[in-house]
C-alpha positions in Angstrom: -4.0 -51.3 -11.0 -6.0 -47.9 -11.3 -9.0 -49.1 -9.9 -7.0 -50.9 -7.1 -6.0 -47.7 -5.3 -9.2 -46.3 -5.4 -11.1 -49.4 -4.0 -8.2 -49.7 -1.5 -8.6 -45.9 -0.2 -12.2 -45.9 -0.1 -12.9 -43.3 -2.8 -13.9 -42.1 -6.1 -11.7 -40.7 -8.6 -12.9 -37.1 -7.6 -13.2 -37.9 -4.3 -9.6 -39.1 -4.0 -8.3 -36.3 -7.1 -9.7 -33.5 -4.9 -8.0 -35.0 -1.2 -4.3 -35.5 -3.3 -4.4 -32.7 -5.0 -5.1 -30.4 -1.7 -2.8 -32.5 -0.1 0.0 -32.2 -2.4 -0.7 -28.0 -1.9 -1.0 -27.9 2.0 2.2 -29.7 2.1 4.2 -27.7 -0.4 2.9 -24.8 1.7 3.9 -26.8 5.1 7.5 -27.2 3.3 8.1 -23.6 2.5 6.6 -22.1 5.8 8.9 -24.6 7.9 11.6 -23.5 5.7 10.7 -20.0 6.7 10.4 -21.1 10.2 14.2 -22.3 10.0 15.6 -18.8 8.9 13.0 -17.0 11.2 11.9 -18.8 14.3 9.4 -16.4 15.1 7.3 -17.0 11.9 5.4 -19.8 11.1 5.3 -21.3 14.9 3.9 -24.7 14.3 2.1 -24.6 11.2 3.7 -27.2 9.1 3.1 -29.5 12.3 -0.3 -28.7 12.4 -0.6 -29.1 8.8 0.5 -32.7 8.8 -1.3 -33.4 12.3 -4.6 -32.4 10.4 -4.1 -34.2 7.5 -2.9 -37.4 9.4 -6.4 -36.6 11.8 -8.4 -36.7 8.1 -7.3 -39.6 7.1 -7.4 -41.7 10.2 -11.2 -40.4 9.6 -11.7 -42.5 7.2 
């Protein structure tokens, strides 16, 4: 079931450790600037958005 995943996505352990795991930051930091962006329109304009579009564009990569 481990190994699955990995032949499914296309990468090694590292390869796929490293994309999660800087996934898993850029959209914490998406989460809280959009929160942000809520309370203070003015910050933040677009950056979860192009946060997700560049992740989605990385993967689609692939």
């Amino acid at each position: 079931m481990f190994k699955q995943h990995l032949n499914e996505s296309g990468k090694t352990y590292t390869e796929h450790f490293i994309f999660a795991f800087v996934a898993g930051w850029l959209l914490i930091y998406a989460g809280i600037t959009s929160i942000i962006h809520a309370i203070v329109p003015s910050l933040f304009p677009f950056t979860s958005q192009k946060i997700v579009q560049k992740l989605l564009s990385n993967l689609q990569e692939r």
